[in-house]
C-alpha positions in Angstrom: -2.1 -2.8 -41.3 -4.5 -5.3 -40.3 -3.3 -8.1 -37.6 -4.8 -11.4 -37.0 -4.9 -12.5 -33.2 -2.1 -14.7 -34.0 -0.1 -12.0 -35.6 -0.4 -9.8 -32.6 0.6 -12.6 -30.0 3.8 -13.5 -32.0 4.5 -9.9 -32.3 4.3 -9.9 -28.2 6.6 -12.8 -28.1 9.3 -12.0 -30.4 9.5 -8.5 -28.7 9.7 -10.1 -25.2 12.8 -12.9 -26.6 14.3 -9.2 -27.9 14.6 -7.5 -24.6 14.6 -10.5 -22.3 12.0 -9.5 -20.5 7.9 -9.0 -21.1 7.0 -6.3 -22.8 5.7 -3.6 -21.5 2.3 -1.8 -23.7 4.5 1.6 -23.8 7.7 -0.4 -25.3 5.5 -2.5 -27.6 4.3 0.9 -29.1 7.6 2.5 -29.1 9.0 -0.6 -31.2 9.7 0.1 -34.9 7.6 -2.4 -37.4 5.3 -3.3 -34.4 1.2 -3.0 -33.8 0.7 0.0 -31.3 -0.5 -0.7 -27.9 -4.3 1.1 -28.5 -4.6 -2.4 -31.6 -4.1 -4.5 -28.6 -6.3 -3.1 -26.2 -9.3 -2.7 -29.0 -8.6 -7.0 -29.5 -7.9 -8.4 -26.6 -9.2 -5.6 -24.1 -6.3 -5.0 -22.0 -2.5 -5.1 -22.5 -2.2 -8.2 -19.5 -5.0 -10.1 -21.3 -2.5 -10.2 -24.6 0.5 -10.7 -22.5 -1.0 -13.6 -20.8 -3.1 -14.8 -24.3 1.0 -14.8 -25.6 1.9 -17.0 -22.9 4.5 -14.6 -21.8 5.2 -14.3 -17.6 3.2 -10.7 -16.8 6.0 -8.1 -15.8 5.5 -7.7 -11.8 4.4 -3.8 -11.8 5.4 -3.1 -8.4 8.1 -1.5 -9.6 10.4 0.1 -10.1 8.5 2.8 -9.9 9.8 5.7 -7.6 7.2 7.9 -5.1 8.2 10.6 -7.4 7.0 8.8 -10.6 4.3 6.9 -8.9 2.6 10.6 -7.8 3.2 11.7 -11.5 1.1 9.3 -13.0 -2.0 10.3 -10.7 -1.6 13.8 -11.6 -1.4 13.0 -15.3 -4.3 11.2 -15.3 -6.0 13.8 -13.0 -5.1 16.2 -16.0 -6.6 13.5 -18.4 -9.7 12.8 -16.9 -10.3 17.2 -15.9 -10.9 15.5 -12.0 -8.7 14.0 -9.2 -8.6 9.8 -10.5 -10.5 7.1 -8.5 -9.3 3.6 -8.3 -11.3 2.4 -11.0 -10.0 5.1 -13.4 -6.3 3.9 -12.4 -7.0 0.5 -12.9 -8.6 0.9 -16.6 -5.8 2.5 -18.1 -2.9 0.2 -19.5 -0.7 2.9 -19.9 -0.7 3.5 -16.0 1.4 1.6 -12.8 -1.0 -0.6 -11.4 -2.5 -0.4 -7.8 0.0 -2.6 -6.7 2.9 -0.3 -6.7 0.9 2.2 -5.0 -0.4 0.2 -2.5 3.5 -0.9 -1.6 4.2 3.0 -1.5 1.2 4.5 -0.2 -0.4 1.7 1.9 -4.0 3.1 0.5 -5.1 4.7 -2.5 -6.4 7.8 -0.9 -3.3 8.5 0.8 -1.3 8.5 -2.6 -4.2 11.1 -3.2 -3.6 13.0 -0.7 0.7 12.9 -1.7 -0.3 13.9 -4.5 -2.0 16.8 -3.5 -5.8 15.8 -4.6 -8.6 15.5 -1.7 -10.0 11.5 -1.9 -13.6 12.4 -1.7 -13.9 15.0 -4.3 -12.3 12.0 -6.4 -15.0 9.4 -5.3 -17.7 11.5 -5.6 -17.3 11.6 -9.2 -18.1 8.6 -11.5 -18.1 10.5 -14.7 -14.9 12.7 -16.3 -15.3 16.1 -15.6 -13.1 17.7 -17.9 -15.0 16.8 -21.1 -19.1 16.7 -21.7 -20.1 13.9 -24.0 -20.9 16.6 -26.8 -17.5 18.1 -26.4 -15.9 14.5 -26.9 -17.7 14.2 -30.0 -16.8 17.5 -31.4 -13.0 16.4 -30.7 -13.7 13.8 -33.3 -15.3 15.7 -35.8 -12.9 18.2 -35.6 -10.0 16.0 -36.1 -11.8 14.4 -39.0 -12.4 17.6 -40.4 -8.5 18.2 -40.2 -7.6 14.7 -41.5 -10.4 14.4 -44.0 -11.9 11.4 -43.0 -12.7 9.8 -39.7 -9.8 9.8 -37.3 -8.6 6.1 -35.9 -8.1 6.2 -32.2 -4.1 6.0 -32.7 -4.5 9.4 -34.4 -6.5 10.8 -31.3 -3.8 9.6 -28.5 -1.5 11.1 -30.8 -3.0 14.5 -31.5 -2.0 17.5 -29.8 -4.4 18.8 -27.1 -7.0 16.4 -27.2 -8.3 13.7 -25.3 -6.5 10.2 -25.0 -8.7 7.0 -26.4 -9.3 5.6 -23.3 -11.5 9.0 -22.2 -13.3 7.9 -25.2 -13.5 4.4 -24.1 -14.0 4.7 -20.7 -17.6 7.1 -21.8 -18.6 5.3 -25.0 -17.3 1.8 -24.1 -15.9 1.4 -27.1 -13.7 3.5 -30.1 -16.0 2.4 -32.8 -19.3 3.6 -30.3 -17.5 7.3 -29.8 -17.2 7.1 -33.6 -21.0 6.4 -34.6 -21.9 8.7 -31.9 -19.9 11.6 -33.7 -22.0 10.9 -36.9 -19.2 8.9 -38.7 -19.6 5.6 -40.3 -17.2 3.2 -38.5 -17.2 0.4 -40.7 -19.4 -2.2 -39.0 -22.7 -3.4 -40.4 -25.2 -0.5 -39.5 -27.5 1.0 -41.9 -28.4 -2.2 -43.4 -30.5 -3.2 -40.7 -34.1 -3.2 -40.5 -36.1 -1.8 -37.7 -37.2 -5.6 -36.9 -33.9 -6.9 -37.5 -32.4 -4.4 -35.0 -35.0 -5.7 -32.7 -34.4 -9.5 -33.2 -31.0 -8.2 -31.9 -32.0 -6.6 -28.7 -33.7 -9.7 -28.0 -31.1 -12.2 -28.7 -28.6 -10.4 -26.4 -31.0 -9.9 -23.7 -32.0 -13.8 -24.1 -28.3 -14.2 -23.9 -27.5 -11.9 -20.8 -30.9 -13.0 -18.9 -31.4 -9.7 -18.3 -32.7 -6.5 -20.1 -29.4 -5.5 -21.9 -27.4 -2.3 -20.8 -25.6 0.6 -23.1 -22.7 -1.0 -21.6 -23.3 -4.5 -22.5 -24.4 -3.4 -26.2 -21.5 -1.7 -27.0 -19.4 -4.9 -25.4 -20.9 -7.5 -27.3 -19.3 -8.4 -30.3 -21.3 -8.3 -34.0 -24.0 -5.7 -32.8 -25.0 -2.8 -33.9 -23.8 0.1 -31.7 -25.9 2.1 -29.2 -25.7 5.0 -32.0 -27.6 2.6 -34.2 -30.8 2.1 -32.4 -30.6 6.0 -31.3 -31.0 7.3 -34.8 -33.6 4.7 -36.0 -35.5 4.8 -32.5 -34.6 8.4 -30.8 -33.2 6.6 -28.3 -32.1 3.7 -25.8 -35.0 3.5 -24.0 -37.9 3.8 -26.9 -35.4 1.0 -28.4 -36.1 -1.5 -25.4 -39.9 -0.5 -25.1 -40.0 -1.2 -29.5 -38.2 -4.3 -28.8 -40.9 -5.4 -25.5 -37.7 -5.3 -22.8 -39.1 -2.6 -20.8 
């Protein structure tokens, strides 16, 4: 079911006048007859930018979260990610205390680390999940397309037995809809109907925009452009993309 903004926000505030209290993303996706907590990340990025979008008070998520509970989390996301979590990993994933329960606990992050039984600097020497390659990522997708018979939506990929959650696939590919493209599947944004020169008009109006030669990142982040997988099958790649466009 599609959602307008609107929708979703009500949906936020008739939930919170339900329980009395905000929402939390977990209990928004447990609620019968409401949008799952993965629609409101894709829309509004983050589960505290539609809370606070809704007007609705932000839950303190210093607690209650016990040690016990608190050391659980980091070692479920360590399973996640196939690496001991940094900060930043933490910190991107709604489903997950924030830092600020931690920091109440632990003092640091490294020391909940360390209570958890993970060494800090292998964690911080690593900016990239280990547990998954980019090509094995992909072949999650196809696979699970292949099973379904049509391109999975990220719901069905959190949901799916031993495979990795959305936000692996966001936190590598920036974006469902990029991990989708990427995986050879049309995601239903405006792609092949591009020319070369239009897709290069493109690159130059978000680098005009930006002020700066445009990332991956910030390509994938912009709204009504073609995704990274776009200009990689028509060009070969990112960079030969930015050279065709005059940005290198």
């Amino acid at each position: 079911m599609s959602y307008s903004d609107e929708e979703l926000l009500t949906h936020i505030r008739e939930l919170a006048a339900e329980l009395g209290e905000t929402p939390s993303v977990n209990q928004m996706s447990a609620a019968e007859g409401r949008p799952s907590g993965s629609t409101y990340r894709h829309r509004f990025d983050s589960w505290s930018d539609a809370v606070e979008q809704a007007g609705v008070e932000p839950t303190d998520q210093s607690g209650p979260y016990t040690k016990t509970e608190l050391l659980e989390h980091i070692r479920a996301l360590a399973t996640e990610l196939g690496r001991p979590p940094t900060l930043e990993d933490l910190n991107a994933d709604d489903d997950r205390p924030s830092f600020k329960p931690y920091r109440r606990v632990f003092d640091t992050w490294n020391a909940a680390l360390t209570a958890a039984g993970f060494d800090p600097n292998h964690a911080m020497s690593h900016t990239e999940p280990e547990g998954y390659s980019d090509a094995e990522l992909l072949t999650h997708i196809q696979e699970l397309a292949e099973e379904l018979g049509r391109p999975p939506t990220q719901d069905e990929m959190h949901q799916a037995d031993d495979r990795p959650s959305e936000s692996t696939y966001k936190r590598r590919f920036e974006s469902w809809t990029s991990a989708i493209e990427e995986a050879g599947f049309d995601s239903g944004r405006k792609t092949s109907s591009y020319s070369e020169a239009e897709l290069l008009d493109l690159l130059r109006d978000l680098a005009t925009e930006l002020g700066e030669t445009p990332s991956v990142q910030q390509l994938n982040a912009a709204e009504d452009y073609p995704s990274r997988a776009v200009y990689r099958n028509r060009f070969g790649s990112w960079s030969a993309a930015l050279e065709a466009a005059n940005l290198e």
